[in-house]
Backbone bond lengths (Angstrom), bond angles and torsions (degrees), N, CA, C in turn:
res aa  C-N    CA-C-N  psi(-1)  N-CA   C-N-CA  omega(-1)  CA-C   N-CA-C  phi
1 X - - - 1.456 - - 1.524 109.23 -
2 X 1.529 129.36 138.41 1.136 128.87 -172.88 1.649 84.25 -114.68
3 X 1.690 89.45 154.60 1.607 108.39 148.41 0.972 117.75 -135.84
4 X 1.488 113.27 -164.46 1.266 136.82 179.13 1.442 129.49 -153.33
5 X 1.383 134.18 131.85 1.212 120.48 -170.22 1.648 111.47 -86.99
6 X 1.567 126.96 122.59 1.470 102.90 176.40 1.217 141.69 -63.37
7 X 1.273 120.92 14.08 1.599 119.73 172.02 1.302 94.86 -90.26
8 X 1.255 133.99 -31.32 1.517 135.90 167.72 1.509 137.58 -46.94
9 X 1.500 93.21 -24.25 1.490 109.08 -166.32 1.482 96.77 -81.29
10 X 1.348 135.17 173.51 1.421 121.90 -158.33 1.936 92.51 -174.93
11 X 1.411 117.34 -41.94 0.976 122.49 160.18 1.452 127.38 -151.06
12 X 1.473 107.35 143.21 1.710 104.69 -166.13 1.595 112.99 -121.43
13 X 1.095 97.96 133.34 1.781 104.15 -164.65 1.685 100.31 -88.55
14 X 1.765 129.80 123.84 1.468 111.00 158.26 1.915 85.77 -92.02
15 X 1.664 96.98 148.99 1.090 105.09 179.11 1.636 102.99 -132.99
16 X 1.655 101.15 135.23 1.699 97.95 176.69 1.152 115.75 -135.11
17 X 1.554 118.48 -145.48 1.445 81.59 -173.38 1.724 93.80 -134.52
18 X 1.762 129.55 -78.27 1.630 116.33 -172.46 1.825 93.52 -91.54
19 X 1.477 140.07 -54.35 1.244 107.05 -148.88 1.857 92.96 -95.34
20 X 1.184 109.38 -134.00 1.430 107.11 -150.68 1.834 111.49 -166.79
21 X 1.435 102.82 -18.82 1.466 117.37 176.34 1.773 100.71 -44.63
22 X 1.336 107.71 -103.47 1.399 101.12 -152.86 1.358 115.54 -74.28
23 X 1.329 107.77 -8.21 1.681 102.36 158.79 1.010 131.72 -51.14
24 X 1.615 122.52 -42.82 1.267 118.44 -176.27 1.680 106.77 -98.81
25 X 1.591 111.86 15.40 1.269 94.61 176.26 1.722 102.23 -103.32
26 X 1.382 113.55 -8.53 1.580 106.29 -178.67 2.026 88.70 -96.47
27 X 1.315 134.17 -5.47 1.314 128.51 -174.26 2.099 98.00 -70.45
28 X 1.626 105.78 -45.99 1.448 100.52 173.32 1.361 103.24 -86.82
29 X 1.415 150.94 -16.48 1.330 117.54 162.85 1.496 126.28 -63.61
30 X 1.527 116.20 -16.69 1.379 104.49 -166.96 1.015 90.81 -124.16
31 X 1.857 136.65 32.90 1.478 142.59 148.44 1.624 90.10 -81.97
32 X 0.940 114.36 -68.54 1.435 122.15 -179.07 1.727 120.12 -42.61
33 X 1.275 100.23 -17.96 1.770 102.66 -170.20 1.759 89.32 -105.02
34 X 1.445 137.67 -49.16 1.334 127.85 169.51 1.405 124.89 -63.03
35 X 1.125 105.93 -38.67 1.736 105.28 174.31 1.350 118.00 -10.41
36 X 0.979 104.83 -102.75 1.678 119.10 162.08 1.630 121.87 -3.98
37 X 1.752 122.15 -28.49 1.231 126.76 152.80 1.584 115.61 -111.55
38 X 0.898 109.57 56.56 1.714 129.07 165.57 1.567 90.04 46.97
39 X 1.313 139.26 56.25 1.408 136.34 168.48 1.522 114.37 -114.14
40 X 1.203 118.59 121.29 1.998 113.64 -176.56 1.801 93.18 -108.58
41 X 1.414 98.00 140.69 1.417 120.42 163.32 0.892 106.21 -153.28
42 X 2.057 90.51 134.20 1.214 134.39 -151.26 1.778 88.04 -122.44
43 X 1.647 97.25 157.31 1.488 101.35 171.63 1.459 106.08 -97.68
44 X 1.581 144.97 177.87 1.223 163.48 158.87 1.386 128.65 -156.04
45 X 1.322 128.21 145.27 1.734 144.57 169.47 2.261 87.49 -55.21
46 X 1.195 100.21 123.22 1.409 102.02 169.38 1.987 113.79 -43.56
47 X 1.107 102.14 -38.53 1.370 120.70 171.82 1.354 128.89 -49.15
48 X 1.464 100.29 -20.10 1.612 121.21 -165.71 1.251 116.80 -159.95
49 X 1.474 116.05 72.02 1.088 138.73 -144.33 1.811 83.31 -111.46
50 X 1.448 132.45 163.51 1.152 129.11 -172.99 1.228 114.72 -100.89
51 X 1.182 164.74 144.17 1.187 157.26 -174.51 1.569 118.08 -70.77
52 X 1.452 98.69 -27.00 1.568 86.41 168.40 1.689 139.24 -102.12
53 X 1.378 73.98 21.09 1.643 94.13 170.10 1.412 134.38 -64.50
54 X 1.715 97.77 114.31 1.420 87.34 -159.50 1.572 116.88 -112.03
55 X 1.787 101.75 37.56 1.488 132.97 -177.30 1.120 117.31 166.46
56 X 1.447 100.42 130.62 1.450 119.59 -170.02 1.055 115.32 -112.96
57 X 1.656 128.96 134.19 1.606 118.20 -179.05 1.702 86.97 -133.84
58 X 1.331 117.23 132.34 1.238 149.55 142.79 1.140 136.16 -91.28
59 X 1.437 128.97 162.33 1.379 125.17 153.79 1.757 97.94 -96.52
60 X 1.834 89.23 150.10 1.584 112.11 -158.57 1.628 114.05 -54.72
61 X 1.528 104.50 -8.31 1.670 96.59 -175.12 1.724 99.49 -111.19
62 X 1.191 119.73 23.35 1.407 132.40 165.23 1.457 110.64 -113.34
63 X 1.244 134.04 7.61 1.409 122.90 -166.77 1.452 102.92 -94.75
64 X 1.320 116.54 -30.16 1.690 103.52 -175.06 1.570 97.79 -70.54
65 X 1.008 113.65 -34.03 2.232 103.22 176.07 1.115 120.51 -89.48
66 X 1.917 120.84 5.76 1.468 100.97 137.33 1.081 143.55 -113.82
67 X 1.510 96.20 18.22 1.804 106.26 174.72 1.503 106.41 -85.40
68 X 1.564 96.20 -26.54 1.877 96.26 170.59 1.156 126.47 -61.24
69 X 1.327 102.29 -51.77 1.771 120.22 165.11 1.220 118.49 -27.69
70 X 1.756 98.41 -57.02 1.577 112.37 -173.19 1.308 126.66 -134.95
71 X 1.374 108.02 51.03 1.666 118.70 175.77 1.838 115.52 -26.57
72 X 0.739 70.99 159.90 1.812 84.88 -163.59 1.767 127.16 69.99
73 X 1.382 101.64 -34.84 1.282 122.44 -171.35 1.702 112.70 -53.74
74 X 0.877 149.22 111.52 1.805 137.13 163.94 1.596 125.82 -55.10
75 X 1.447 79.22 125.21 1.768 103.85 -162.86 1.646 102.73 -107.90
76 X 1.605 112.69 110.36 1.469 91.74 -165.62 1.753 77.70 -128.22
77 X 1.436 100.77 126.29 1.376 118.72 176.02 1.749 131.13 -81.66
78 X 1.094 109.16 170.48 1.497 92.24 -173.74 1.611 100.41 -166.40
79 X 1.547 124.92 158.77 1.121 110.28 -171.91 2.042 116.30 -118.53
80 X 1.213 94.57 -12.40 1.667 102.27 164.73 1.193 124.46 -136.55
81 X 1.529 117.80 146.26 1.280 114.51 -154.54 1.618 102.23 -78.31
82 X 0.947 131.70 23.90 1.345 124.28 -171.26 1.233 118.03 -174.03
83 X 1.767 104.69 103.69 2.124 109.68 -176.70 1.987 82.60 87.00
84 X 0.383 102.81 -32.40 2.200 83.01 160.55 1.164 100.08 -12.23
85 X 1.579 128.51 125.48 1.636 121.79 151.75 0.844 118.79 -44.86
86 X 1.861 136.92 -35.69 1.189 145.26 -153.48 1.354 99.32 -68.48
87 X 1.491 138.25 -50.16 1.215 142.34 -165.72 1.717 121.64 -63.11
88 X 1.321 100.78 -52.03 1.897 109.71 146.03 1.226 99.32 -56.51
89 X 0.987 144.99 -80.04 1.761 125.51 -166.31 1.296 107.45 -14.56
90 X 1.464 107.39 -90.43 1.315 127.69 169.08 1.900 122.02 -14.29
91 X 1.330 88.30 -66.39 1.218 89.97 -171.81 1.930 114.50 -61.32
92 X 1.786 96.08 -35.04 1.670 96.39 170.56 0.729 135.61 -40.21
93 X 1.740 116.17 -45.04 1.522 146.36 -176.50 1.656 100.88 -68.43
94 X 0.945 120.96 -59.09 1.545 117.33 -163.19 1.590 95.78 -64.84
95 X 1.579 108.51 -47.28 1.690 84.18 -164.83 1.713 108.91 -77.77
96 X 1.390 124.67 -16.57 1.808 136.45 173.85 0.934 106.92 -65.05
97 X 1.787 139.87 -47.16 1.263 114.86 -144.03 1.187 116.68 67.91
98 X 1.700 126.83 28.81 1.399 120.99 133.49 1.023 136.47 -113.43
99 X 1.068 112.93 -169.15 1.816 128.15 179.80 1.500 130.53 -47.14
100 X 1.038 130.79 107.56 1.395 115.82 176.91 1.643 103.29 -128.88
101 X 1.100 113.79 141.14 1.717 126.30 178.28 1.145 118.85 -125.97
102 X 1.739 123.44 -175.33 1.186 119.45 155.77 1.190 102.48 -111.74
């Protein structure tokens, strides 16, 4: 299991996979919800994930192809695009200064 500490995180990848609808509509809600702690998220093809990504959010049947993508990297999954616990996770961590994993 990898982590990451959230004061660390700096940029967070949603990654999906062929269409693009609600991906990129939770990519500006939770640009809009990190902002405020100097965090940018960007959208990407799971396939083409950026290298300096230093968090990955998927939906749960994309996570084994972006930990491949991006070994080492933290892949924290989630199962609806909208009110997901995962996204409060996230967001806890960045503004606490704790831990978040996959």
């Amino acid at each position: 299991m990898s982590s990451i500490n959230g004061s660390n995180i700096k940029k967070v990848v949603v990654a999906c996979d062929a269409g693009m609808g609600s991906s990129v509509l939770l990519t500006s809600q939770l640009a809009n919800t990190l902002q405020p702690y100097g965090v940018t998220v960007v959208h990407a093809a799971v396939g083409r994930i950026p290298a300096d990504a230093d968090l990955v959010l998927c939906h749960s049947v994309l996570a084994s192809r972006a930990r491949a993508a991006r070994p080492g990297t933290v892949v924290v999954e989630f199962e609806m695009f909208l009110g997901d616990p995962a996204f409060a996770r996230v967001e806890q961590a960045v503004k606490n200064g704790e831990a978040i994993g996959d």
